[in-house]
C-alpha positions as CSV (number, residue, x, y, z in Angstrom):
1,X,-1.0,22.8,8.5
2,X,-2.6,20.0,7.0
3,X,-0.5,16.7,5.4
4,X,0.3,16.6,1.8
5,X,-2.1,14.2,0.1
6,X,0.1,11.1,-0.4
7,X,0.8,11.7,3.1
8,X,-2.7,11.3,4.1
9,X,-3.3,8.2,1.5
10,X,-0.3,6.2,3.6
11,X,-1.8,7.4,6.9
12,X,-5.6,5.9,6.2
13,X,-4.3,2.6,4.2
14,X,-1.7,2.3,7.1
15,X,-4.4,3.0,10.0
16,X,-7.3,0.5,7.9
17,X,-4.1,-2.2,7.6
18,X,-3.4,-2.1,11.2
19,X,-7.3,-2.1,12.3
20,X,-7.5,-5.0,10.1
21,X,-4.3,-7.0,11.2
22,X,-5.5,-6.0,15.4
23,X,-8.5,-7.6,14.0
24,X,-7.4,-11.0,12.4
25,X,-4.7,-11.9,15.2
26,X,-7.7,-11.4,17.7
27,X,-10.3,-13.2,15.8
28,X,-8.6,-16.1,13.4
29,X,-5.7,-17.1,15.7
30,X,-5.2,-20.3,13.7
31,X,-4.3,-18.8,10.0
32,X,-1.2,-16.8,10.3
33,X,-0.9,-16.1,6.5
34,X,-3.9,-13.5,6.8
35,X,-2.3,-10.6,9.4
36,X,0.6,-11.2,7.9
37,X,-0.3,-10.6,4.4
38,X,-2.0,-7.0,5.8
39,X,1.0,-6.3,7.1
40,X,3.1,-7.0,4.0
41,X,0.7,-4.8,2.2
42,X,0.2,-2.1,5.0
43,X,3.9,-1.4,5.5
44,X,4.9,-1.2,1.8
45,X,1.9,0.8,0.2
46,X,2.3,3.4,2.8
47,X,6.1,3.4,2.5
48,X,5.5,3.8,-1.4
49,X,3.2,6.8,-0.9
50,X,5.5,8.8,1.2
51,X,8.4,8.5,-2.1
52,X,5.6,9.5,-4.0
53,X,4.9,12.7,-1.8
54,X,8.2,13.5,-1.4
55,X,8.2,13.2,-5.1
56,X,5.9,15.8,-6.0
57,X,7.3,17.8,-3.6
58,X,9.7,18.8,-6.5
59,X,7.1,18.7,-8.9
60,X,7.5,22.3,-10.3
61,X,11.2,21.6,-11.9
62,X,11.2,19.0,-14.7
63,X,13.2,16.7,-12.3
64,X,11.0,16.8,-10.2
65,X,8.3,15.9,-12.6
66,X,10.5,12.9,-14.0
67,X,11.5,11.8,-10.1
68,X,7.6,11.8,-9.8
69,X,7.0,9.1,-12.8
70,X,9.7,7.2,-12.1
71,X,8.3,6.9,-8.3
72,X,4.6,6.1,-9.5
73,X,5.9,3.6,-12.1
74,X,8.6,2.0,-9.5
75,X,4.7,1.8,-7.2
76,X,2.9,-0.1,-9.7
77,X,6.3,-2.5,-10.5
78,X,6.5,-3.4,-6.6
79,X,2.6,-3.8,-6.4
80,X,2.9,-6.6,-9.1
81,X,5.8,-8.5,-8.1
82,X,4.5,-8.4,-4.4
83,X,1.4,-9.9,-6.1
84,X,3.5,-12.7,-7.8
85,X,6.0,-13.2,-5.3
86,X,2.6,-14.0,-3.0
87,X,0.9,-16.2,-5.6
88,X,3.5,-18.4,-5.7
89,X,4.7,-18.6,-2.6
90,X,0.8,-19.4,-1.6
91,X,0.1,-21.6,-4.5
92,X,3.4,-23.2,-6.0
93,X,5.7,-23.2,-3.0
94,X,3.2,-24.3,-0.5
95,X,4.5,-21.9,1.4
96,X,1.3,-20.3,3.0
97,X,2.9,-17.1,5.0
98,X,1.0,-14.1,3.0
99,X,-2.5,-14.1,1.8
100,X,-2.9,-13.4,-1.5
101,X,-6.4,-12.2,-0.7
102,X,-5.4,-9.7,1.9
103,X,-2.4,-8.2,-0.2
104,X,-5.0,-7.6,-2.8
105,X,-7.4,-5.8,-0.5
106,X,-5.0,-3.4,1.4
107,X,-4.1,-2.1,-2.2
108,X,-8.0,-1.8,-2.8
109,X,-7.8,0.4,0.6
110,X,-5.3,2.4,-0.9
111,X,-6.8,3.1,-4.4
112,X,-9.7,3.6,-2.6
113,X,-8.3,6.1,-0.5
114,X,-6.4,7.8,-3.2
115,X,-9.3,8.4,-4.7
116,X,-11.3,9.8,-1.4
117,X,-8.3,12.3,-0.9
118,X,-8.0,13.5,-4.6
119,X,-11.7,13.6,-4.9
120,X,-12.1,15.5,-1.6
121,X,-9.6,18.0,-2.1
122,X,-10.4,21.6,-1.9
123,X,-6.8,22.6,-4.0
């Protein structure tokens, strides 16, 4: 039995996150703000992905259809205030504990991998 495909989106933007955090804390000891800002992203994205599966899980009755916008609207509302809460914690604050930078790129990984799942799909 294979995973549902919002399942298999959180499992590759989770697995890509956690490659690239191994990789920062091993070779940028110094700047803490980058692992931790693929961690911020690589937790919540996948965590957001799984509601969404578990949303269109009930997709065939209209509450489940109206659960399933409400999830992928609630997704994109987290994304941005992530994204501001970052920004100016990064920039006004001067409170330099999540990158920006690396927020932005684990949700790259994600829309990228949505769209390698979708696309690849034999359903």
């Amino acid at each position: 039995m294979s995973l549902r495909k919002p399942y298999r989106v959180a499992l590759i933007t989770f697995v890509i996150s956690l490659i690239g955090f191994l990789a920062t804390v091993f070779l940028i000891p110094t700047r803490i703000d980058i692992p931790l800002g693929l961690i911020l992203g690589g937790v919540i994205l996948p965590l957001l992905n799984v509601f969404q599966g578990l949303a269109e899980k009930h997709d065939n009755e209209q509450a489940g259809t109206t659960f399933s916008l409400i999830v992928i609207v609630l997704k994109f509302v987290v994304v941005v205030t992530l994204l501001i809460i970052a920004a100016f914690m990064y920039y006004k604050w001067d409170l330099p504990y999540f990158n920006i930078f690396c927020l932005v790129g684990v949700y790259t990984v994600s829309l990228l991998a949505t769209i390698l799942v979708y696309l690849t799909d034999k359903e």
